[in-house]
C-alpha positions, -999 to 999 in steps of 0.1 A, spaced: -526 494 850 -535 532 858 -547 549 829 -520 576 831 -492 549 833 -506 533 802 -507 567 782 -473 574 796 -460 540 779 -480 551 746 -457 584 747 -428 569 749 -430 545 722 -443 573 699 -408 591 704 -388 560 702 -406 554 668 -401 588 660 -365 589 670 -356 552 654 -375 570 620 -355 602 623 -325 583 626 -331 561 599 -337 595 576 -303 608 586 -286 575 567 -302 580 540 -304 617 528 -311 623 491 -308 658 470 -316 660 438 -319 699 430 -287 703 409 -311 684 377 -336 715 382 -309 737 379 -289 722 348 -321 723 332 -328 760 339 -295 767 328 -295 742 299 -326 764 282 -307 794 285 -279 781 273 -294 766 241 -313 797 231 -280 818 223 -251 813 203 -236 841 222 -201 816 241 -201 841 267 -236 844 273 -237 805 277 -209 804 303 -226 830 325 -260 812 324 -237 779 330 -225 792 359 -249 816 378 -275 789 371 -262 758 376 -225 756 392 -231 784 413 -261 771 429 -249 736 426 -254 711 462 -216 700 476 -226 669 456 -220 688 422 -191 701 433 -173 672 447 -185 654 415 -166 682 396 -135 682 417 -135 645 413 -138 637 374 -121 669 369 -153 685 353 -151 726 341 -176 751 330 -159 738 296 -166 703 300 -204 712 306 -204 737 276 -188 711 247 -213 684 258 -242 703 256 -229 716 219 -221 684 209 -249 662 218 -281 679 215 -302 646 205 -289 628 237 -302 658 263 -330 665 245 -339 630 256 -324 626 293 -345 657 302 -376 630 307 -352 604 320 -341 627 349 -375 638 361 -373 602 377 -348 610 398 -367 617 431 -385 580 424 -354 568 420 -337 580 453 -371 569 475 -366 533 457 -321 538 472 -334 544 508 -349 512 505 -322 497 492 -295 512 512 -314 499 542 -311 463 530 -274 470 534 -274 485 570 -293 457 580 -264 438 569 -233 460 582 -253 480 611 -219 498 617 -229 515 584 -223 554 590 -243 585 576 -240 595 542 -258 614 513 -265 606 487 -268 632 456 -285 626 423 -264 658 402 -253 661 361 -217 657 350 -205 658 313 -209 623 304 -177 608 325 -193 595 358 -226 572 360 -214 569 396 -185 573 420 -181 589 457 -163 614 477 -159 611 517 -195 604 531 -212 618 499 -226 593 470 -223 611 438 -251 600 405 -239 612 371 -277 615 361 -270 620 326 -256 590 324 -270 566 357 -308 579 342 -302 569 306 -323 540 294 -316 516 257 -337 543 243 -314 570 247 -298 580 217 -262 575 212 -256 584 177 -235 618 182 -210 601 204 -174 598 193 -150 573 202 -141 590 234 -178 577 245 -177 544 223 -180 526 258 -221 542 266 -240 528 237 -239 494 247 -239 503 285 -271 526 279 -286 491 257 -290 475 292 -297 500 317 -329 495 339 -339 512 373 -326 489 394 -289 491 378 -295 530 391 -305 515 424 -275 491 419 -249 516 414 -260 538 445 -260 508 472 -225 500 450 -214 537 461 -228 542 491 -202 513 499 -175 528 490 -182 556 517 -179 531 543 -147 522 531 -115 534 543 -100 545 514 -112 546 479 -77 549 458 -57 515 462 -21 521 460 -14 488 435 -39 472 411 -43 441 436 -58 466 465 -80 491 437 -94 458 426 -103 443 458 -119 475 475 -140 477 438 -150 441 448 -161 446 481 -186 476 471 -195 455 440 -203 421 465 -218 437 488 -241 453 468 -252 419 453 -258 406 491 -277 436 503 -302 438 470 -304 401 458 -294 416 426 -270 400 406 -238 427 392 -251 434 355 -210 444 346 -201 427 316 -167 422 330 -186 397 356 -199 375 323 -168 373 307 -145 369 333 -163 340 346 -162 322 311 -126 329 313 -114 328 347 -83 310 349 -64 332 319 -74 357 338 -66 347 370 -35 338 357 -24 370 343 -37 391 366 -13 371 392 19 380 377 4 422 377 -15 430 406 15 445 425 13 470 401 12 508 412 -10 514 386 -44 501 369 -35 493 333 -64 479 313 -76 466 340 -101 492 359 -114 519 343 -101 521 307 -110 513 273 -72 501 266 -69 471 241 -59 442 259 -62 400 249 -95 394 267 -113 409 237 -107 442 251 -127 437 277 -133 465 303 -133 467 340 -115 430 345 -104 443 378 -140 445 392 -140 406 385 -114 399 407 -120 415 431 -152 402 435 -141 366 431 -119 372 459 -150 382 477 -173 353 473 -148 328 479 -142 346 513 -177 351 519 -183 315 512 -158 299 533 -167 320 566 -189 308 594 -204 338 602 -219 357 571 -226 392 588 -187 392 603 -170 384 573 -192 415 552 -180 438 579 -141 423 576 -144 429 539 -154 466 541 -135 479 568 -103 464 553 -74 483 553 -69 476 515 -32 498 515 -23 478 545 -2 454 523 1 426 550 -36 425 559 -48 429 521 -26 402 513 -36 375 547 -76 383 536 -65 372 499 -43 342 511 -77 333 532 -101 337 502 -80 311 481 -83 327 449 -44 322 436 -35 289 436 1 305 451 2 322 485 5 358 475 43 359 491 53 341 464 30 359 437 52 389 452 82 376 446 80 364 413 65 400 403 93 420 417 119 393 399 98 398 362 101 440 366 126 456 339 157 472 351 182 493 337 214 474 332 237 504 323 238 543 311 255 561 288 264 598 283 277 616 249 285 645 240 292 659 204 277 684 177 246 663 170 235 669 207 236 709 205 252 738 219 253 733 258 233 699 255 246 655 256 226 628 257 219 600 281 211 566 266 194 538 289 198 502 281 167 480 294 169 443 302 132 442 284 114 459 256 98 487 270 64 508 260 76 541 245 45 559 258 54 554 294 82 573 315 92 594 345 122 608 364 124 619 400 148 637 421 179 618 435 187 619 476 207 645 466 179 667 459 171 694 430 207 713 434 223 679 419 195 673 392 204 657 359 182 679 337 164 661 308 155 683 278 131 657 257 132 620 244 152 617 214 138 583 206 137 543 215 155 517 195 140 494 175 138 463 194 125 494 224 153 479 243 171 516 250 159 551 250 180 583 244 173 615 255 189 647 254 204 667 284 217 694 299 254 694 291 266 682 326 290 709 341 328 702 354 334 696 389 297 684 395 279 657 416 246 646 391 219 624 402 185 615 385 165 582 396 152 566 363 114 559 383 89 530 377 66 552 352 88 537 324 71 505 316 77 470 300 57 463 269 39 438 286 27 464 318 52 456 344 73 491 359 105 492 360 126 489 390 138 525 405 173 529 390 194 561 403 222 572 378 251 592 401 281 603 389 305 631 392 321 650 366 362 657 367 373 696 369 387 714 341 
C-alpha cells in the first residue's frame, strides 16, 4: 500500500478517535465551581455579625456567580438567600467539616463519567446532559431539572464522620443517612439522576406513576453500576413485601404521594421512608426479568410515558407485581374514595353579621388537616365564598365552616375537591354543591 495512502488511513482514524472522544465528553459534562464560590462567600459571611453584610457577600459571591445548576437547584427545592443564611448560622460544626468533604468533588465527577458511561452503553439512545456538583441548604442530596443533574454537595459529599449533632427534627432523617454514605453512593445517586433526565417527565400525576418513574432511575442505576440500591426502604420493604404490596394496591391511584415518597410522615411500616422507591423498583425487576431481550426492556422502562395512564398501567399488568390486573385495583380504589353524602346551610346570630355556615357530612372519617375548594362550571361570579373552618365533629365525620351569607336571588356553586382526605389517605370524590337562593 502507498505510503501516502497508509498515512491518509492513520489521519482519519486519529479524527474519528478524536470525534468519538469529543463526543463522549459532551455526555458527560461536569461543573463544579459553585463549591469554590460558597466557600468564598461562606468566609465572608462567618466573619461578620453584620445580617446585611452577610446577605450581600451571599449573594455577589455565591448566587450571583452561581452555574444554571445552582439556580435550577434553587428554583427546584425552593432554596432563598434565607435558606442559605439560617443554615450557615445554625450549623457551624457541620460546614466546618464538609469544607474537606467537598474538595472531592472534582474526583468524584471523573469517577460519574465513568459511571454514566456504563449506562449509555446500556441505553445508547441516552441524550446529553450535565451534570453539576453545587451547595443547597441541606434539602437535596440529589434531584434533576431538564437535561441538568443537580448534587446537593453538602449533603451527597457528607461522610458517617460528619457531624450531625446541631440538627433539629426538621433534619432528623441525615444522621443515619450520613452513617452510611460512601463514594460510590455519590456515584450512585448521579447515574440515579442522570436517569431521570432521560425520562419524559419527572412529576407523576398519581403515586402509582411517581413511584414507578423513581423505580426506573433507581433500577437502572443498579444495572448500569453493578451496585446494589443502599436505600433503606429497599431492606425493609423486601422483609415486608406483601403488607406492602398490599396496601400500596388499594392507594396508588392517588394524586398525591402520602408517606410514601419523600416524607418523614408516620405511617405502620415503622415509619419507614421512601416505600414508594421499593415499588417501583419491584415493578422493575420483575419486568426486567421476564423480558427476552434485556437492553429493549431498559429502554421501554425509561422512555415510558409514566402520565399515560393506559400504557403505565399495560407495563405494570406485564411486570406482574399485583396479584389483580390493575383495572380492577382501579376500580376498587375509586369505589373505597369518601364522598359527601349531603350539605347543609344555617344561618343565625352565632354565624355573624353578613356570614352562615356550610356543614358537610362525609360517608368516612376524614383527616382534619387536609382540604380544598375549587371553582364551580359556573366560574368565580357564582362562587360560594368560604371564610374559615369552624371545626370537625368528633367522630371527623362532618366539617362546618363559615360563609359568606349567600345573597337573594343568586345562583351559588363551590366543588368540595379531592384535597379533603379520608383518615386512612384516600381523596375524596369531587362533590359540587349548586343551589339557588329565592328573591326577597
Amino acid at each position: 500500500m502507498p505510503k501516502t495512502s497508509l498515512n491518509t488511513i492513520r489521519l482519519v482514524l486519529l479524527l474519528l478517535l478524536g470525534w468519538a472522544e469529543v463526543r463522549g465528553q459532551a455526555k458527560s459534562q461536569f461543573v463544579t465551581s459553585d463549591i469554590d464560590h460558597f466557600w468564598q462567600a461562606y468566609d465572608k459571611i462567618t466573619a461578620t455579625q453584620d445580617s446585611a453584610q452577610q446577605y450581600a457577600y451571599l449573594n455577589s459571591l455565591f448566587i450571583q456567580r452561581g452555574s444554571p445548576g445552582l439556580k435550577a437547584l434553587m428554583e427546584v427545592r425552593d432554596y432563598t438567600a434565607q435558606s442559605y443564611l439560617e443554615a450557615i448560622r445554625r450549623y457551624p460544626r457541620f460546614w466546618q467539616a464538609m469544607r474537606q468533604n467537598t474538595g472531592r468533588a472534582n474526583q468524584l465527577a471523573r469517577q460519574a463519567g465513568r459511571e454514566i458511561r456504563k449506562l449509555q452503553r446500556l441505553y445508547p439512545e441516552a441524550r446529553p446532559a450535565t451534570v453539576y456538583f453545587t451547595v443547597g441548604a441541606l434539602r437535596s442530596g440529589g434531584t434533576s431539572q431538564g437535561r441538568m443533574v443537580l448534587v446537593g454537595s453538602e449533603t451527597a459529599l457528607a461522610t458517617p464522620a460528619t457531624p450531625t449533632t446541631e440538627f433539629g427534627p426538621e433534619l432528623a432523617h441525615l444522621p443515619a443517612h450520613f452513617k452510611t454514605k460512601t463514594d460510590a453512593d455519590v456515584l450512585f445517586t448521579v447515574v440515579h439522576e442522570y436517569v431521570h433526565t432521560q425520562q419524559k417527565t419527572t412529576v407523576g400525576t398519581t403515586l402509582l406513576a411517581q413511584s414507578v418513574l423513581e423505580g426506573v432511575a433507581e433500577f437502572a442505576a443498579v444495572t448500569a453500576t453493578g451496585q446494589p440500591s443502599t436505600l433503606p426502604a429497599m431492606h425493609y420493604g423486601r422483609a415486608h413485601a406483601d403488607a406492602i404490596r398490599q396496601r400500596f394496591a388499594g392507594h396508588m391511584f392517588n394524586p398525591f404521594a402520602g408517606f410514601w415518597l419523600y416524607s418523614n410522615a408516620p405511617n405502620e411500616f415503622d415509619n419507614s421512608r421512601d416505600l414508594g422507591y421499593y415499588v417501583g423498583y419491584a415493578i422493575c425487576e420483575l419486568y426486567y426479568q421476564r423480558a427476552a431481550d434485556k437492553q429493549a426492556a431498559l429502554k421501554a422502562m425509561i422512555e415510558l410515558d409514566y402520565n399515560d395512564e393506559a400504557a403505565l398501567r399495560a407495563f405494570v399488568d406485564q411486570a406482574g407485581y399485583f396479584a389483580q390486573p390493575t383495572a380492577q385495583l382501579y376500580d376498587a380504589f375509586q369505589a373505597s374514595r369518601p364522598r359527601v353524602l349531603r350539605f347543609a346551610r344555617a344561618a343565625g346570630p352565632a354565624a355573624g353579621a353578613g356570614t352562615a355556615t356550610l356543614t358537610l357530612t362525609f360517608s368516612s372519617p376524614m383527616d382534619p388537616a387536609y382540604r380544598n375548594f375549587e371553582l364551580g362550571p359556573l366560574g368565580r361570579d357564582h362562587l360560594m365564598r368560604i371564610k374559615k373552618l369552624l371545626g370537625f365533629s368528633d367522630d371527623y365525620t362532618s366539617a362546618t365552616f363559615e360563609i359568606d351569607a349567600p345573597q337573594p336571588n343568586r345562583r351559588y356553586q363551590l366543588v368540595v375537591g379531592e384535597g379533603f382526605r379520608s383518615r386512612d389517605g384516600r381523596p375524596l370524590q369531587p362533590f359540587l354543591i349548586d343551589f339557588s337562593t329565592d328573591a326577597k
